[in-house]
N, C-alpha and C positions, 0 to 999 in steps of 0.2 A: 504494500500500500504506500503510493508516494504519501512525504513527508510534506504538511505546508509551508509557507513561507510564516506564518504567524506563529504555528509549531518549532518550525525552527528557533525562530526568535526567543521563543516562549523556551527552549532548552538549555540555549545560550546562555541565557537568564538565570534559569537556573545552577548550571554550571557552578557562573562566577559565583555565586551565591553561595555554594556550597566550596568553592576554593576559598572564599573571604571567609569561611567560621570554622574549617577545618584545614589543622597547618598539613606541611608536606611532610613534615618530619616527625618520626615517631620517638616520643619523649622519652629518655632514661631517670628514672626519680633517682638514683643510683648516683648516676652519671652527675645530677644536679647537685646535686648535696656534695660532690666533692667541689664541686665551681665553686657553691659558696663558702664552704671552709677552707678553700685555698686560691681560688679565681680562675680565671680562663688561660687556654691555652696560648691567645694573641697579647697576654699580659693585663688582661681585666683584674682586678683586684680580690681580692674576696668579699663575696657579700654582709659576712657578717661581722665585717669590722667597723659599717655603718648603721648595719641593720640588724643588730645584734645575735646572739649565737643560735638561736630558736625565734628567730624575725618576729621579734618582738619589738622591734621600731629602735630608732635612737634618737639623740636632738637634731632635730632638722631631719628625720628621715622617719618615711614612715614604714608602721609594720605590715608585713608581707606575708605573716602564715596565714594559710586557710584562705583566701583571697584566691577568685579564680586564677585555672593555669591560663587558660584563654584571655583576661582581662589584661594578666602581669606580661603575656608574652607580646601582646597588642601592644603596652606601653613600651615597651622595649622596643619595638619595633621604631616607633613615632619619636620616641628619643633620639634614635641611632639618623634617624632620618631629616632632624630637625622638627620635626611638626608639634612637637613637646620643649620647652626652651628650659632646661635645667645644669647652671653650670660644672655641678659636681657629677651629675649619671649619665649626661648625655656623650662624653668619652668611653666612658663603663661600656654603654649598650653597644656603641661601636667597634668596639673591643672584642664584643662577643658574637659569635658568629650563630647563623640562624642554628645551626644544631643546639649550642650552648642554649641560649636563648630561653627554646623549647623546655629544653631539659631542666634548670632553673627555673621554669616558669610553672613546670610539674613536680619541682619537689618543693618550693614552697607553701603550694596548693594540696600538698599530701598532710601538711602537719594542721594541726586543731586549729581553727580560727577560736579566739580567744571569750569571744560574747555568744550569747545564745538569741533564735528566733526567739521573740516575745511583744506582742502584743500591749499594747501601754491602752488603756479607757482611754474612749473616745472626749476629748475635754470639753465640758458644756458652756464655756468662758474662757473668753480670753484672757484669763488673766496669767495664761501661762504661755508665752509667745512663745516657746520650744516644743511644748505639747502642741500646740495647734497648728505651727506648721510642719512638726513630724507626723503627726495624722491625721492633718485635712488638708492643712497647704493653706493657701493666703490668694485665692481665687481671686479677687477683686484684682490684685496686681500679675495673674497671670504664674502663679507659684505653685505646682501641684506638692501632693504631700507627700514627704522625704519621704515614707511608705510604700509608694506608689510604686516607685521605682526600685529602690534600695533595699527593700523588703521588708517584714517586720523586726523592730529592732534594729533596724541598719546594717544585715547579715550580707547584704548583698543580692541581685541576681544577675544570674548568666555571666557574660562576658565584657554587658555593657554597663554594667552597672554596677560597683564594688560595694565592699563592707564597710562601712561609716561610721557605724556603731560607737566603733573604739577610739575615735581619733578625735584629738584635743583642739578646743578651738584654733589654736595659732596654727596648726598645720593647715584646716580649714582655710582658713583667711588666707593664708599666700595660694591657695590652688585660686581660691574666689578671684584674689588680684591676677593671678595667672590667666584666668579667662576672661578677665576682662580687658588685658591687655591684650589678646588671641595672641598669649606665647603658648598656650596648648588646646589640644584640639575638642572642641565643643562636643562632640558625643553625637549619636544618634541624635537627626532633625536641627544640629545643632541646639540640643535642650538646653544644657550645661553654659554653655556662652551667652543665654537669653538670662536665665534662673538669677547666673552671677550677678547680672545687672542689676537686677533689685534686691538682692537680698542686703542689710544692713551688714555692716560690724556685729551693732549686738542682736539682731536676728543669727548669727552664726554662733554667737557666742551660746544665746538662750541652746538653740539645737546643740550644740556639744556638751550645755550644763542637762537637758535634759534628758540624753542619751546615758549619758553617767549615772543619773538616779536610777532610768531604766534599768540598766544592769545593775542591779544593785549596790550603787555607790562605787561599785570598781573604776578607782582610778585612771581613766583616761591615758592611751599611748602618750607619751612623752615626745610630741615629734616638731 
């Protein structure tokens, strides 16, 4: 049965589709874990002498365990490539070669992210401007709720969209400035680069202090 000209299209489509969210390279978690306890073969450094020894973040850097492999290997990518503007990793990713990458990118994703799914009451008042925009968002200005996307808790989904949960306001606020100056790349529909724009200082602040209570007062990544 010939193939149509719309079919074909409609394949192609798919194709790319399925090469942009599945890598070429088959990950070693093996392989990764010695990158980051000792660095790459082109002379990348090792990871956890920034990112601590069980990526558990450091200052200025954040934590990496349990964080998709998909997510961490995308930002590698965008770094090495310039689309990500960061003067200390952006040499790092370069350094590392797509196999590394992979591989790193699947054993950080192998160990426990540090917060759990959970569900916070839906808040009937504003009087909690991190409750409200982690679980409803801030509609009138175009702000969906950090839930939406992020998941419950701030665990994360997929590849497009990390774990937040854990991370302390100050590492927040430079990504915020980071997309608002487009030194990294806005995300799916470009959300991320719109959100920055209106979110406050202490709108970001509230959401970091409020995630912190979520988990049960656990201390905040240091990044």
């Amino acid at each position: 049965m010939p193939v149509s000209k719309a079919s074909s299209q409609g394949l192609a489509c798919l194709a790319l589709l399925l090469a942009s969210h599945f890598p070429l390279w088959a990950a070693d978690v093996k392989a990764g874990a010695n990158i980051a306890a000792n660095g790459g073969a082109q002379g990348a450094p090792a990871c956890v002498s920034c990112h601590g020894n069980q990526g558990e973040g450091g200052p200025g850097f954040p934590p990496l365990a349990g964080q998709s492999a998909g997510y961490l290997e995308r930002q590698l990518h965008t770094l090495a490539a310039g689309k990500r503007k960061a003067v200390t990793m952006a040499p790092v990713a370069r350094a590392l070669t797509d196999q590394e990458k992979a591989d790193v990118a699947a054993y950080y994703a192998s160990l426990k992210l540090p917060i759990e799914s959970k569900v916070g009451p839906l808040p009937k008042s504003k009087d909690s401007n991190g409750a409200w925009l982690v679980e409803r968002g801030r509609w009138a200005d175009g702000i969906p709720a950090c839930a939406k996307c992020h998941g419950p808790g701030g665990t994360g989904v997929g590849t497009d969209f990390p774990a937040i949960g854990h991370l302390d306001a100050k590492y927040m606020q430079t990504q915020m400035a980071a997309w608002r100056k487009q030194e990294r790349d806005a995300g799916p529909l470009g959300l991320m680069g719109s959100i920055a724009q209106k979110l406050t200082d202490q709108d970001v602040q509230d959401v970091a202090d409020y995630y912190q209570q979520l988990h049960q007062g656990a201390k905040p990544a240091s990044n």
